[in-house]
C-alpha positions in Angstrom: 54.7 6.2 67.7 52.5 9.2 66.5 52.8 10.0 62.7 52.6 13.8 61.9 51.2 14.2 58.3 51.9 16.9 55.7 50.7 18.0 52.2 53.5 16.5 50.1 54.6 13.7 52.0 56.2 10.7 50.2 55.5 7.4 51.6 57.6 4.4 50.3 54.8 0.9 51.0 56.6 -2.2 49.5 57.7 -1.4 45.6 54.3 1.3 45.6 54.4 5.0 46.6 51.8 7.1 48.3 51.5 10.9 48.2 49.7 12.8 50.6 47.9 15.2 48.2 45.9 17.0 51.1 45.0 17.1 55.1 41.9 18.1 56.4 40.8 18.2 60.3 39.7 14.7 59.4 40.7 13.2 56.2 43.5 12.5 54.2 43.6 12.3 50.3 45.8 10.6 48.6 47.2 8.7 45.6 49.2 5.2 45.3 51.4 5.2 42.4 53.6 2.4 41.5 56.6 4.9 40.0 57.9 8.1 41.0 57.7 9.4 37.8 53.6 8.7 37.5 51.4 11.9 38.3 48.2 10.8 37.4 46.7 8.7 39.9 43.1 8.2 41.4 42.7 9.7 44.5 41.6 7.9 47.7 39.8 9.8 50.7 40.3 8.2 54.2 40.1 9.4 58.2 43.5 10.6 59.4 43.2 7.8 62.3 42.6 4.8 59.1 45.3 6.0 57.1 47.9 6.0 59.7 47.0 2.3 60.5 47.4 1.6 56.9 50.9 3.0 56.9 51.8 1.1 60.0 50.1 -2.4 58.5 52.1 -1.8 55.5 55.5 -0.6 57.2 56.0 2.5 55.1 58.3 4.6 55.2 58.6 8.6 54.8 60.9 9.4 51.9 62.6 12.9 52.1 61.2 16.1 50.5 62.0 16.7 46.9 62.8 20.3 46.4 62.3 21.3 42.7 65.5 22.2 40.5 67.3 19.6 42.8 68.5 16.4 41.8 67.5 13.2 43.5 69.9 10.9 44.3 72.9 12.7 44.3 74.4 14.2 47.5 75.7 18.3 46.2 78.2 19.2 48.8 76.6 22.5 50.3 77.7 26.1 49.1 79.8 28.1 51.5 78.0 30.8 53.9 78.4 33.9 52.8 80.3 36.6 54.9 78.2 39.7 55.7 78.8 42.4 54.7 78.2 45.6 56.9 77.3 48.8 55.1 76.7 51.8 56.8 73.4 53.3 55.8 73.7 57.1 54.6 71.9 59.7 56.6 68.9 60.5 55.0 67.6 64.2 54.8 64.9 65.3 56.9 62.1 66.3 54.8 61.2 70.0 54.8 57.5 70.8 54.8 55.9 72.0 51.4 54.1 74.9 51.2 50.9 74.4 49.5 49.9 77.4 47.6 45.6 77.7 47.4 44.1 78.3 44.2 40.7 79.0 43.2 39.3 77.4 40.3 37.0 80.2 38.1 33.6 78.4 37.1 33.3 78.8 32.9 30.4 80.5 32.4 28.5 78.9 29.6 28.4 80.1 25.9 25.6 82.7 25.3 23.4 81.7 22.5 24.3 83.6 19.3 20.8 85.8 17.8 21.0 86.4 14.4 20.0 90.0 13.2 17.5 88.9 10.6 14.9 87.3 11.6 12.8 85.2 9.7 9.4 84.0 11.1 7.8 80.7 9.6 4.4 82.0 10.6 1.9 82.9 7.8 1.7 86.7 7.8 -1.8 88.2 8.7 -2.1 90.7 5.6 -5.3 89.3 3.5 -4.1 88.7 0.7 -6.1 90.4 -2.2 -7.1 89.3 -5.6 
């Protein structure tokens, strides 16, 4: 009997639990927990080929997925199948081209520098100055 492991799996071994945390190529890791209800556990690494001897020494047995928001335990009867419902899809409108209209965009040409009229000059005038 081959066993086919899966990230998630709940093994049952005796009154203990082990959860298959991850499955590599080659190893398995996972964590033995005495309750359900414990989430932190130390994690064990082990080759695939070891850990499915250890599951068959121990006679474990694969408990069924727990899907979240679902209770355990209880059995839900199943909720009715809906009917479909056929629609017909409205015709959609075939697209009519756009005309693109070109436009040019006008470089600004930059600010000219304002002169002013008077002048002023911070050079030292050349007139000798008399005494």
């Amino acid at each position: 009997m081959k066993i086919e492991l899966v990230t998630g799996q709940m093994w049952q071994v005796g009154s203990g639990f082990i959860r298959v945390v991850k499955v590599g190529k080659l190893l398995v890791e996972y964590k033995v927990m005495q309750d359900l209800d414990h989430k932190v556990a130390p994690l064990s690494l082990i080759s695939q080929k070891e850990f499915c001897v250890l599951l068959k020494a121990k006679k474990a047995s694969l408990l069924p997925p727990v899907v979240p928001g679902k209770p355990v335990g209880k059995k839900t009867a199943p909720a009715p199948a809906a009917k479909p419902v056929a629609k017909k899809a409205a015709p959609t409108p075939a697209a009519k081209p756009v005309a693109v209209k070109k436009t040019t965009l006008k470089r600004a040409t930059p600010a000219k520098a304002k002169t002013s009229t008077t002048t002023k000059s911070t050079k030292p005038s050349k007139k000798p100055i008399v005494r």
